[in-house]
C-alpha positions in Angstrom: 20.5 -28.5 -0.1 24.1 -26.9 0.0 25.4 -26.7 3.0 27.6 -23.7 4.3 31.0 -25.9 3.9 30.5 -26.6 0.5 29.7 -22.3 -0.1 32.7 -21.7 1.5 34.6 -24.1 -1.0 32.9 -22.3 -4.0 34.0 -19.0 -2.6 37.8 -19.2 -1.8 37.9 -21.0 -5.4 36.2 -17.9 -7.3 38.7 -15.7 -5.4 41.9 -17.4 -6.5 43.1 -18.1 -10.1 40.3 -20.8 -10.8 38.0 -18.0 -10.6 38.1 -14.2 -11.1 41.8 -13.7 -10.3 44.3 -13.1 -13.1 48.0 -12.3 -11.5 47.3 -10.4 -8.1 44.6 -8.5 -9.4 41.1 -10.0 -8.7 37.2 -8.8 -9.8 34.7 -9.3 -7.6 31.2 -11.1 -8.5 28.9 -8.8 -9.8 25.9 -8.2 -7.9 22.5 -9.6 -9.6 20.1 -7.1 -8.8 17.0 -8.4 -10.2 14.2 -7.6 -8.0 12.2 -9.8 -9.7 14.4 -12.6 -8.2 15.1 -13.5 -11.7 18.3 -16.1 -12.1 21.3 -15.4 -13.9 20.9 -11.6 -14.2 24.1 -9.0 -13.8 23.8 -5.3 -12.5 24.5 -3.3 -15.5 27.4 -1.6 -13.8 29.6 -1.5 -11.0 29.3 0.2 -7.4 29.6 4.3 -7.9 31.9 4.1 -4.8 33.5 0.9 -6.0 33.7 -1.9 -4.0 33.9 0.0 -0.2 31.8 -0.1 2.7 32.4 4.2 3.7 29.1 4.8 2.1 26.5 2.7 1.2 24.4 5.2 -0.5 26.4 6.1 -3.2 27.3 1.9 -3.4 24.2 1.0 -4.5 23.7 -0.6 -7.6 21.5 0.6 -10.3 17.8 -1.2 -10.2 16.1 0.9 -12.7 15.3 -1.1 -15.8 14.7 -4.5 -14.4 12.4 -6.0 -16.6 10.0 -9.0 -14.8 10.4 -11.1 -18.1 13.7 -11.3 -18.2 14.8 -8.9 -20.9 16.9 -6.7 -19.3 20.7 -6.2 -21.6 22.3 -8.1 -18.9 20.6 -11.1 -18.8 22.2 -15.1 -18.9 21.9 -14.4 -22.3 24.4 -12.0 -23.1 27.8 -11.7 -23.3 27.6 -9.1 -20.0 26.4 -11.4 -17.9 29.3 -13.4 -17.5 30.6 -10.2 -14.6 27.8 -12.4 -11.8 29.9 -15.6 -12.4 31.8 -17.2 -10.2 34.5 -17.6 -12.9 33.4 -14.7 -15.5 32.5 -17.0 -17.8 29.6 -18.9 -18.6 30.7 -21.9 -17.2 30.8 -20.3 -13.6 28.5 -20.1 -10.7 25.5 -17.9 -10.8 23.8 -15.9 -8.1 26.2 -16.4 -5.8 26.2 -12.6 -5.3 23.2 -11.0 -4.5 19.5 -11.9 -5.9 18.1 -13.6 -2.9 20.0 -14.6 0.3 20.2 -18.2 0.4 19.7 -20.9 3.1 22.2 -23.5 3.6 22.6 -26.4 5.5 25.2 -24.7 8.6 23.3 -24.4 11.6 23.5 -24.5 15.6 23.3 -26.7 18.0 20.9 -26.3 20.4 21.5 -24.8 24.2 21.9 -28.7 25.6 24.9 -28.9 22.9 24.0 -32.5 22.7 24.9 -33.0 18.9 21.8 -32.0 17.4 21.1 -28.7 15.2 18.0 -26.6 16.8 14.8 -26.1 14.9 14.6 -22.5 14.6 14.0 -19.3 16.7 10.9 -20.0 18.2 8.3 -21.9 17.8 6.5 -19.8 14.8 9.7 -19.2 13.3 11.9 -22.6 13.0 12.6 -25.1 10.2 10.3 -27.5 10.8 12.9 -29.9 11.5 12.6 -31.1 15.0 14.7 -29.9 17.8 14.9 -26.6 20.5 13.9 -23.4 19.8 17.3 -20.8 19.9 15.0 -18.6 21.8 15.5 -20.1 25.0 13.3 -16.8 26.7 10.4 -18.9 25.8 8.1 -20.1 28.9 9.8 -18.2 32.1 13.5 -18.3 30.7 15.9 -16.0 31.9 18.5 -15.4 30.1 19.1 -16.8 26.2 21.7 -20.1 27.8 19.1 -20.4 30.5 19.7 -23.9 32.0 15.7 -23.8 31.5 16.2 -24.4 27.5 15.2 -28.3 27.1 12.7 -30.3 25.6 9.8 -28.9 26.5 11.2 -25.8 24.9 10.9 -28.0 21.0 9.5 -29.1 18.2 9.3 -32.5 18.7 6.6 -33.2 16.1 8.6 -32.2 13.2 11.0 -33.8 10.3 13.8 -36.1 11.4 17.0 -34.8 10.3 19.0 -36.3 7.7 22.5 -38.2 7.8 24.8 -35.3 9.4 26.6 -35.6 6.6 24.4 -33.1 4.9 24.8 -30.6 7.2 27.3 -28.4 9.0 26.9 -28.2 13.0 27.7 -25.4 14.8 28.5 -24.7 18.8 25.7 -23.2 20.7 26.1 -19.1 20.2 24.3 -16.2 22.4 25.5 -13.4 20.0 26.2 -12.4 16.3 30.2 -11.9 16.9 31.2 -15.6 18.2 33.4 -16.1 14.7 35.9 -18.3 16.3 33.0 -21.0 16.1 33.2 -21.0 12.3 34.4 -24.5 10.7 38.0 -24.0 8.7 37.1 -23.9 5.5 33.4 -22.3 5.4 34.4 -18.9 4.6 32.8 -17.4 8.2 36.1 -16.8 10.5 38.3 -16.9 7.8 37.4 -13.6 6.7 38.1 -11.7 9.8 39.6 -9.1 11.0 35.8 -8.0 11.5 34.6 -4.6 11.5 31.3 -2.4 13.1 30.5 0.1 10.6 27.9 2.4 11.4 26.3 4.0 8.4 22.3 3.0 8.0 20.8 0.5 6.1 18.9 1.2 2.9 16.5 -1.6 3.3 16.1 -0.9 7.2 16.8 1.5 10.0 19.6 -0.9 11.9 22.2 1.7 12.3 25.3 -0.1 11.9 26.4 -4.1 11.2 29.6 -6.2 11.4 31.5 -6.2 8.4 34.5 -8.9 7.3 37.7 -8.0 6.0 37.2 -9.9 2.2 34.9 -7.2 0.0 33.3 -5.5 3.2 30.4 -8.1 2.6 27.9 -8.5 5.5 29.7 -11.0 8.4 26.6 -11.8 11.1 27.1 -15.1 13.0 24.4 -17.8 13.9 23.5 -17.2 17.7 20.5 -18.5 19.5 18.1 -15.9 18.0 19.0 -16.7 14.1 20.3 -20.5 14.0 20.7 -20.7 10.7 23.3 -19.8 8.0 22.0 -17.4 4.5 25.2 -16.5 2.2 25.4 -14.5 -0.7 23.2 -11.4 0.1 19.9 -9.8 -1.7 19.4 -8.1 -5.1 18.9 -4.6 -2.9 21.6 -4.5 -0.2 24.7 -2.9 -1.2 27.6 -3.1 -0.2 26.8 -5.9 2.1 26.1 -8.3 -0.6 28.5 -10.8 -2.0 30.2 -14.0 -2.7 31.6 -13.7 1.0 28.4 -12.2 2.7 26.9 -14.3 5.3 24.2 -14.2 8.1 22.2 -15.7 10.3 18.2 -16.2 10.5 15.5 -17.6 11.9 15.3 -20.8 9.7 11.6 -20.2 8.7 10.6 -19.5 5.2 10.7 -16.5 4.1 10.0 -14.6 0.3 13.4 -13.0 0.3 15.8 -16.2 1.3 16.2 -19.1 -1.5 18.5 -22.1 -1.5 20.7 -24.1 -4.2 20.2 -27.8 -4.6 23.9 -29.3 -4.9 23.9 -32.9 -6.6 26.2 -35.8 -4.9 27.2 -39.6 -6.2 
């Protein structure tokens, strides 16, 4: 499963001349807005607004016309579809803006910060992995870095983890603005200054979200709530989507989060 180091590594590449950049002028991934989940697809045009976060309504991209079987003019196989890859051509990277939001393998420690990643949330919404829950309120806790957040606040009837050389550990967080914990290279911190913008949701009524300085895409760090990393952003959201789009979740499954299998010698 990719983790969030090697994401980051695909994104700085398609925004530099081994990707979509030609001189000092660069194009940003094209959204695939297949709400059929459908792999490979390319919204048929760009944002209204272009690529800003001042309104999301008018940033939408079209959705009308998706066809379930594939069909639709901007498929994998046409020409057009080339504006979702990483390198607009069709030797890039799919998906990488926008379909599902995908899981990779970044996540927290847990509140003992004793090396290993937590499990999830809670214990209905976690990995399955074992390890604490984030939720540290869990059985009397007072506060989310409770001293009360140890083992009998775990799975501890779940997977082993693998070698931590397949994923990315991150320090123990309480909130979704602790950037300076992102790993150089990972394309989290790096993309600050960060941003609030206020303007609502389409897909929900949260009335405002943290933004990062590279496309406006959606910057919301792993804390003890959300442990785990999803880049890339859904077929539906906006302006929010994008190469450079990341937040954090619960780490359970879920019909709107994927995750891309990356292959190593």
């Amino acid at each position: 499963m990719m983790k969030n180091m090697e994401w980051g590594a695909v994104a700085f590449l398609t925004n530099s001349k081994y990707g979509r950049c030609m001189g000092n002028s660069c194009t940003e991934v094209r959204i695939n807005n297949s709400e059929s989940y459908i792999t490979g697809m390319s919204a048929k045009n760009i944002p209204i607004c272009g690529y800003t976060n001042s309104n999301e309504n008018c940033n939408q991209y079209e959705t009308t016309g998706i066809e379930s079987n594939g069909t639709y003019i901007n498929n994998y196989n046409n020409p057009s579809s080339v504006t979702s890859s990483t390198t607009n051509n069709y030797y890039g990277i799919y998906d990488m803006a926008g379909n599902a939001w995908e899981y990779v393998m970044g996540i927290m420690q847990g509140a003992d910060n004793n090396g290993m990643p937590a499990s999830g949330e809670s214990s209905s919404r976690n990995s399955g992995f074992k390890g604490l829950y984030g939720n540290c309120k869990e059985n009397g806790a007072t506060s989310s870095n409770s001293i009360q957040c140890n083992n009998n606040i775990a799975n501890t009837s779940g997977s082993d983890w693998p070698s931590n050389k397949y994923y990315d550990l991150y320090d123990y967080s309480t909130n979704n603005k602790e950037y300076q914990k992102g790993i150089l290279g990972d394309a989290t911190k790096e993309l600050g200054p960060f941003y609030s913008v206020s303007y609502p949701k389409t897909t929900g009524t949260s009335p405002g979200r943290y933004v990062g300085s590279y496309n406006a895409d959606l910057g919301d760090f792993i804390n003890s709530g959300a442990p785990w990393f999803g880049r890339g952003g859904a077929y539906l959201e906006g302006s929010d989507t994008g190469v450079f789009a990341f937040r954090c979740h619960y780490g359970s499954a879920s019909n709107g989060y994927s995750f891309r299998v990356v292959i190593t010698p």
